[in-house]
C-alpha positions as CSV (number, residue, x, y, z in Angstrom):
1,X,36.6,23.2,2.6
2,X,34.0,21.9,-0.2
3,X,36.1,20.7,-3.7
4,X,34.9,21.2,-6.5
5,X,32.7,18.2,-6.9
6,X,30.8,19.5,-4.2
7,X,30.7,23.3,-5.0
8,X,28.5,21.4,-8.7
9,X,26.3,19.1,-6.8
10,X,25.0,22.4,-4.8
11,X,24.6,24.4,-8.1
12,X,23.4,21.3,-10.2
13,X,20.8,20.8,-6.9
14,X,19.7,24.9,-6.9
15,X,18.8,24.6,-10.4
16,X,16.8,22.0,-10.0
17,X,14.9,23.7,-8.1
18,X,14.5,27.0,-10.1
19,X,13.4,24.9,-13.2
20,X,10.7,23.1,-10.6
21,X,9.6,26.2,-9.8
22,X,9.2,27.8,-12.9
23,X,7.9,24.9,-14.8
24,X,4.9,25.5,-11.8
25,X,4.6,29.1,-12.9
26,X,4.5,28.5,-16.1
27,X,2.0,26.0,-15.8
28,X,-0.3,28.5,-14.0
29,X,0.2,30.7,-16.5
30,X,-1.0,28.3,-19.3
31,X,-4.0,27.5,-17.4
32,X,-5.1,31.1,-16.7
33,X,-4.5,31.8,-20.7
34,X,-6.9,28.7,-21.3
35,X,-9.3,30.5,-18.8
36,X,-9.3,34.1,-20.4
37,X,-9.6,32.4,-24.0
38,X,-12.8,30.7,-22.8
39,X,-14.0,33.5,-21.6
40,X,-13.2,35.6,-24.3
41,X,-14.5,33.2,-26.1
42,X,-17.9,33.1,-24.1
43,X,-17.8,36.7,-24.5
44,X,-17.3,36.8,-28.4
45,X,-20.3,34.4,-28.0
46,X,-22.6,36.4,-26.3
47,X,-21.9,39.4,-28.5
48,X,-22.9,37.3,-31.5
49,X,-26.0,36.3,-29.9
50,X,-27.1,39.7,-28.8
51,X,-26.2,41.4,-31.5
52,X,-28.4,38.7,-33.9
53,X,-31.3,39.4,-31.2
54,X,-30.7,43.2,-32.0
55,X,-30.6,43.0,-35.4
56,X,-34.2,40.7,-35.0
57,X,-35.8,43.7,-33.5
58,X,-34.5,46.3,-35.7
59,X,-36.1,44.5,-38.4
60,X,-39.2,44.8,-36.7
61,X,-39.3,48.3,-35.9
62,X,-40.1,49.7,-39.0
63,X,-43.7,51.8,-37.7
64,X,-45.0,51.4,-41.3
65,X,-44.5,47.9,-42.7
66,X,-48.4,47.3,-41.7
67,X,-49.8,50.6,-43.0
68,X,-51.5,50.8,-46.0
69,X,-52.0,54.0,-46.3
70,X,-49.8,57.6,-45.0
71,X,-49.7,57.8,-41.4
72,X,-51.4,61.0,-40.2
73,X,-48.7,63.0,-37.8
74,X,-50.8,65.2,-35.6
75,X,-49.1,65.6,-32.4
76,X,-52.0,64.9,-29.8
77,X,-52.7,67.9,-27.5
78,X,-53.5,67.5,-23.4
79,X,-57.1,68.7,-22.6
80,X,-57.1,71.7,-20.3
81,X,-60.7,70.9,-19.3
82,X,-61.0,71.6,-15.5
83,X,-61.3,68.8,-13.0
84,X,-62.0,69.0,-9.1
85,X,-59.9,67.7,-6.6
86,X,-62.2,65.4,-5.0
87,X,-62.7,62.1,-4.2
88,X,-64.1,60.8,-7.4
89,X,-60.9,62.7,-9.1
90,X,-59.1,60.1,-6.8
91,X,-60.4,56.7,-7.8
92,X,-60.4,58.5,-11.7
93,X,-56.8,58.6,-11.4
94,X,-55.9,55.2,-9.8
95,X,-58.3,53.6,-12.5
96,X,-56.0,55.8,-15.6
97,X,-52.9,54.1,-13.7
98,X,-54.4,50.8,-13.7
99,X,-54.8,51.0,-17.6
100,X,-51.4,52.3,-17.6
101,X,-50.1,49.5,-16.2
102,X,-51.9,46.8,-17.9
103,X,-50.3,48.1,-21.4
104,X,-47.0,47.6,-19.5
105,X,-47.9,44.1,-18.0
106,X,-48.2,43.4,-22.2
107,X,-45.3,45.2,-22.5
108,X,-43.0,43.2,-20.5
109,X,-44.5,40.2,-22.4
110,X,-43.4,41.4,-25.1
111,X,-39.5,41.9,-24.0
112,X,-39.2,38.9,-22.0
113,X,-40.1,36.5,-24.9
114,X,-38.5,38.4,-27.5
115,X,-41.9,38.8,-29.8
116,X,-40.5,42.4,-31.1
117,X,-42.1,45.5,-30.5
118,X,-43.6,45.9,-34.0
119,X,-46.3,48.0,-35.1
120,X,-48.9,44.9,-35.1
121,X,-47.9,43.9,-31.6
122,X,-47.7,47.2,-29.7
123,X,-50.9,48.1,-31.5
124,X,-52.3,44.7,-30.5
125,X,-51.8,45.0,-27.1
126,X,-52.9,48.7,-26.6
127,X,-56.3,47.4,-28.2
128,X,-56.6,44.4,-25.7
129,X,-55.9,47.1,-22.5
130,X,-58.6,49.4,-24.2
131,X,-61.4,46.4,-25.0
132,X,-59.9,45.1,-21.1
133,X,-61.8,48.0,-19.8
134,X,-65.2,47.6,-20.7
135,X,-66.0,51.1,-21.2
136,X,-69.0,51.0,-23.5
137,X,-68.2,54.1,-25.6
138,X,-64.6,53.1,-25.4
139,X,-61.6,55.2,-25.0
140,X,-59.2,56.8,-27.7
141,X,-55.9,55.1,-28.7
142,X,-52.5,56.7,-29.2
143,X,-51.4,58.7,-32.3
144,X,-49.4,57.4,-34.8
145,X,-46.5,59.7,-33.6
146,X,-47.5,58.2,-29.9
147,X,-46.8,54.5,-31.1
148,X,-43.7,55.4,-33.4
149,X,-41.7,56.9,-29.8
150,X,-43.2,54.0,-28.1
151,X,-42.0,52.1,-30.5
152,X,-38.4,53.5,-31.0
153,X,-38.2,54.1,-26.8
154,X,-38.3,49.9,-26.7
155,X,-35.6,50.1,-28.6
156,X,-33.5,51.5,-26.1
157,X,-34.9,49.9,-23.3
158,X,-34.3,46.4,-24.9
159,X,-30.9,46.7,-25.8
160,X,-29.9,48.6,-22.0
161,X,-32.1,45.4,-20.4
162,X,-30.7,42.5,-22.0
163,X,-27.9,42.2,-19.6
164,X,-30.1,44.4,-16.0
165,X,-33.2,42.3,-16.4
166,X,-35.5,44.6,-15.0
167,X,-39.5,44.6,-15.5
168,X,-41.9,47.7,-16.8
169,X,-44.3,46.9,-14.1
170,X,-41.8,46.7,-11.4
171,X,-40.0,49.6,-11.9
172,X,-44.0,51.5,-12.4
173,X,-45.3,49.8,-8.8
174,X,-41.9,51.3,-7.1
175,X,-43.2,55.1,-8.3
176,X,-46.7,54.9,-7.9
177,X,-47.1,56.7,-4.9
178,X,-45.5,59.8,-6.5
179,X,-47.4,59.2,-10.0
180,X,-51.0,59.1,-7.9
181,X,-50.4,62.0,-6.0
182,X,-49.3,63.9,-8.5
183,X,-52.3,63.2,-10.7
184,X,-54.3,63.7,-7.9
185,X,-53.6,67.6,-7.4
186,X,-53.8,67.6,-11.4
187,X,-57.0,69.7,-12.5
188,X,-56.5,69.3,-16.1
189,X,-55.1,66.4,-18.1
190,X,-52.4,68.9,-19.5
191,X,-51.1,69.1,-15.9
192,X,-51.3,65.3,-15.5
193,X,-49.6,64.9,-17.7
194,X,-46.9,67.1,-17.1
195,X,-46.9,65.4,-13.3
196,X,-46.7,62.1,-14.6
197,X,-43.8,62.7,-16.3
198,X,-42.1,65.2,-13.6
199,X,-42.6,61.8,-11.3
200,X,-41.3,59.2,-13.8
201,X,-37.8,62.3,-14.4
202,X,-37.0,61.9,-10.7
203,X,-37.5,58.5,-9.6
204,X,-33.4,58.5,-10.8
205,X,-34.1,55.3,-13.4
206,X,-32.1,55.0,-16.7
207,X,-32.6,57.2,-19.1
208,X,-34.5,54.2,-21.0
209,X,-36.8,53.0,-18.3
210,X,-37.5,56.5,-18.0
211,X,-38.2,57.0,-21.7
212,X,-40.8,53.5,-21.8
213,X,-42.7,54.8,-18.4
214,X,-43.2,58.7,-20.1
215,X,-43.9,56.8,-23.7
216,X,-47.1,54.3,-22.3
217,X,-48.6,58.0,-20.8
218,X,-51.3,58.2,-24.1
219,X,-52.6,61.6,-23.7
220,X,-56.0,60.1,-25.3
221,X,-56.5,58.4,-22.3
222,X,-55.3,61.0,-20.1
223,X,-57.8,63.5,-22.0
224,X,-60.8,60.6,-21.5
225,X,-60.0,60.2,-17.5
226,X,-59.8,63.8,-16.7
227,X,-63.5,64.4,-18.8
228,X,-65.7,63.5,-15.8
229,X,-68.3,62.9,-18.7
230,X,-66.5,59.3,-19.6
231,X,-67.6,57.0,-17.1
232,X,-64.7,54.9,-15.6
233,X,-64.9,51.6,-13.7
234,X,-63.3,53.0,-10.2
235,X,-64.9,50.5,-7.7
236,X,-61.7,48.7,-7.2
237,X,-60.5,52.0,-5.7
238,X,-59.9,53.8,-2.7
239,X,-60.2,57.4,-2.1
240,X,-58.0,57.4,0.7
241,X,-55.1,56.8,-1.1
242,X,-54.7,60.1,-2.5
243,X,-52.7,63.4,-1.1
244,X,-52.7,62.0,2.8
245,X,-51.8,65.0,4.8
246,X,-50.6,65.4,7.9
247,X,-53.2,67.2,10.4
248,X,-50.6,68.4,12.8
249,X,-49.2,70.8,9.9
250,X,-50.5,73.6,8.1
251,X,-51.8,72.8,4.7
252,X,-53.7,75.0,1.8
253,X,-56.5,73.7,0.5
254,X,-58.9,74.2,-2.3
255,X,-62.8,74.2,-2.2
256,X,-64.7,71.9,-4.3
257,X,-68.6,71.9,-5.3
258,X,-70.5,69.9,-2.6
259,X,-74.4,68.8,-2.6
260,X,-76.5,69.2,0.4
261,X,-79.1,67.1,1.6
262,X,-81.5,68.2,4.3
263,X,-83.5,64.5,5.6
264,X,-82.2,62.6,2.7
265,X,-84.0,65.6,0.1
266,X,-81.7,67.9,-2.2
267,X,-81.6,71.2,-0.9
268,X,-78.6,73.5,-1.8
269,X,-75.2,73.4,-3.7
270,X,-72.1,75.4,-2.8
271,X,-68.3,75.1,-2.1
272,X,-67.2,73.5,0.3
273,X,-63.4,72.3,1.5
274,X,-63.5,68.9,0.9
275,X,-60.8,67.6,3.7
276,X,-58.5,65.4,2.2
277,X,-57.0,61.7,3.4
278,X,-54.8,61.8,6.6
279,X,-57.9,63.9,8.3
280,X,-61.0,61.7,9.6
281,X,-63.8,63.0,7.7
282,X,-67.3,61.9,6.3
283,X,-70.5,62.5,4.6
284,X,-72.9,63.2,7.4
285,X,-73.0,66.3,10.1
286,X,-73.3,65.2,13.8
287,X,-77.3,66.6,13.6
288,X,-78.4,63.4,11.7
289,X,-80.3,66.2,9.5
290,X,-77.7,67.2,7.1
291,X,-75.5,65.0,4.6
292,X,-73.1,66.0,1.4
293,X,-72.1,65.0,-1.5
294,X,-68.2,64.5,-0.3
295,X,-66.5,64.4,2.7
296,X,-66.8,68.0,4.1
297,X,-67.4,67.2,7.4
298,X,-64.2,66.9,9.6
299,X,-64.3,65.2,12.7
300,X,-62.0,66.2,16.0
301,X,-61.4,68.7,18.1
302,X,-60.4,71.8,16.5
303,X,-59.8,74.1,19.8
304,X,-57.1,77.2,18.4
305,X,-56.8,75.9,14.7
306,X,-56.9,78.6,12.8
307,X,-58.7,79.2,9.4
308,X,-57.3,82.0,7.0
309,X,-59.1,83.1,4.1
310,X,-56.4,82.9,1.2
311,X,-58.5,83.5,-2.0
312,X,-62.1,83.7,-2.7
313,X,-65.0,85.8,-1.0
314,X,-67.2,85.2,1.5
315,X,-67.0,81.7,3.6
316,X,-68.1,80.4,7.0
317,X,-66.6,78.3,9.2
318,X,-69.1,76.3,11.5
319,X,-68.5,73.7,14.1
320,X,-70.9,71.1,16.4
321,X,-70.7,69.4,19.4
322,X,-71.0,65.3,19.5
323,X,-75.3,66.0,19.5
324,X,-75.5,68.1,16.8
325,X,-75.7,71.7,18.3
326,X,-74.2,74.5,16.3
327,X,-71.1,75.7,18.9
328,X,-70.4,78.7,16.1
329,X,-70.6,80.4,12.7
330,X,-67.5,81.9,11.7
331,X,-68.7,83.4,8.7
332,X,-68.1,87.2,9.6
333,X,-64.8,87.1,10.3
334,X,-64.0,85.8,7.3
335,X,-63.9,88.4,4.6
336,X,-60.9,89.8,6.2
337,X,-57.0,89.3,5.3
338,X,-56.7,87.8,9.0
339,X,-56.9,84.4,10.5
340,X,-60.0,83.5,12.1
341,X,-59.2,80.7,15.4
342,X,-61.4,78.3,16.4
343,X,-63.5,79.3,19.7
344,X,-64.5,76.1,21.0
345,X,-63.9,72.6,21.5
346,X,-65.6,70.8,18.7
347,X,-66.4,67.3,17.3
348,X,-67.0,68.6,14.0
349,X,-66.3,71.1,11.6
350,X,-67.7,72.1,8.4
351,X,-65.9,75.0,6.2
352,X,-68.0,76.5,3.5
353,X,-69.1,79.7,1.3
354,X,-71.5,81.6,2.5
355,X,-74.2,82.4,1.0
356,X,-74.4,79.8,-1.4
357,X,-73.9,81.8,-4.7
358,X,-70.6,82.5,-3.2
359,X,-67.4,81.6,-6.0
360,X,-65.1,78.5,-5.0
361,X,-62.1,79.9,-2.4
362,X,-59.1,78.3,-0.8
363,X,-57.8,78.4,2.9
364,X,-55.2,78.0,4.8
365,X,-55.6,75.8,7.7
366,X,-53.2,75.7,11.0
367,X,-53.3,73.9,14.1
368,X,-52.3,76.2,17.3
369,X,-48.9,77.7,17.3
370,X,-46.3,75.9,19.8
């Protein structure tokens, strides 16, 4: 049996221990305090930064501190001039989204460097885009109401980027796929615009990237690249780009005025489909007599496909072999409500009205059932 010296050295040895150990603890516990009050303190830091860049911009972004006299309010309205799907519409559109992305290569300037998005900069750098074109007769700016949501859209976008970092003309590249095609089956610059920003609303971006993407889309410029009167630079571009399709499905598709020469000379002008990318297609029939003004003539063998008249009134269809030779004319089968199917093996194939004072028509065109 212990006495009672012994029972105290046990006790006086067990507290010991306990105060070690809680000394420890509480010395992790100091430290970790030290660590949240730094970075508290880093964060009370930060805030005070941001919010003195903030307050920089706001102070900018008064639309008017340059005018010198009322600003006029209009709203600009789309053009519902008609455009044709063709290849020319094509390049048109990649050379509108080129300019559209050259304001928003400024743009991002702009952010990054924290110049403010003030009237005389954003003006600025929509004029350098619009002399960066080189169009002699030069294209429209934006309306003052255009530049004030511009404006006030930066606004948002700076203060959500400050911490996510992204770029205008990265996000823009990652949708512009969906932005060309959409412009491409866009016959007025009222509908282009309308696709542009149905592409910008579901490429699922922040509401603020969203709002500076649907803000740069000028409708002065979308106006000037639908007007095939304007001439735009569009050698950079490449009509194969736009609306690919794929031939083994069954696709709708809308006529387009086409030129025909016969040995080089002018000879006729009528409607014509005018296939579009993801079909092989050119300028020339296999004769060597006859050439067009787009690319009508579709190469392959079309055995079975079928050809339905969908609107419109009277069209041919007409294939060759690889010399040249006429195989068929299709045209009288085709002013009725039924599918007309191909009834040889072809290396061509040409879809047209017939005769040429015929009105523009659409078709729907099917590769042989399964």
């Amino acid at each position: 049996m212990t006495n009672l010296s012994d029972k105290f050295d046990t006790l006086e040895t067990q507290l010991a221990t306990q105060y070690a150990a809680l000394a420890t603890a509480l010395a992790g516990i100091a430290d970790s305090q030290t660590l949240i009050l730094s970075a508290l303190d880093t964060l009370n830091n930060n805030g005070a930064v941001n919010t003195r860049y903030l307050l920089a911009q706001l102070s900018q972004l008064d639309p008017c501190r340059d005018c010198e006299t009322p600003p006029d309010l209009t709203l600009p309205v789309p053009g519902e001039v008609p455009a044709e799907v063709t290849d020319e519409h094509c390049l048109r559109m990649q050379a509108l989204l080129g300019i559209i992305r050259s304001l928003l290569v400024k743009l991002d300037v702009i952010s990054n460097f924290g110049l403010g998005f003030n009237l005389s900069n954003t003006t600025a750098a929509i004029n350098e885009v619009i002399a960066g074109t080189g169009y002699p007769s030069g294209m429209p700016g934006p309306s003052y109401v255009e530049i004030s949501t511009l404006i006030g859209s930066a606004l948002a976008y700076i203060a959500s980027n400050l911490i996510r970092g992204d770029d205008l003309t990265d996000l823009f590249d990652a949708n512009y796929t969906a932005l060309l095609n959409g412009l491409y089956f866009a016959t007025t610059a009222s509908a282009g615009l309308e696709a542009y920003n149905a592409a910008i609303e579901a490429s699922g971006l922040p509401a603020d990237e969203r709002g500076m993407l649907e803000a740069v889309a000028i409708v002065g410029w979308f106006n000037w690249a639908f007007d095939v009167s304007n001439t735009m630079d569009t050698s950079a571009y490449d009509a194969d780009l736009c609306g690919a399709v794929d031939p083994a499905e069954c696709h709708t598709l809308s006529s387009a005025p086409d030129n025909v020469y016969d040995s080089g000379s002018f000879s006729v002008t009528r409607e014509a489909i005018n296939w579009p990318a993801g079909y092989s297609r050119q300028t020339a029939q296999l004769d060597g007599r006859y050439t067009h003004s787009n690319r009508v003539v579709l190469l392959g063998d079309f055995y079975h496909y079928t050809v339905l008249k969908v609107t419109g009134t009277s069209i041919r269809v007409f294939g060759e072999d690889s010399g040249g030779t006429v195989l068929f004319s299709g045209q009288p089968h085709l002013d009725y409500p039924a599918a007309y199917t191909i009834p040889n093996h072809t290396a061509c194939l040409v879809i047209d009205c017939y005769p040429e004072t015929a009105s523009a028509f659409s078709i729907e065109f099917c590769p042989p059932a399964s």
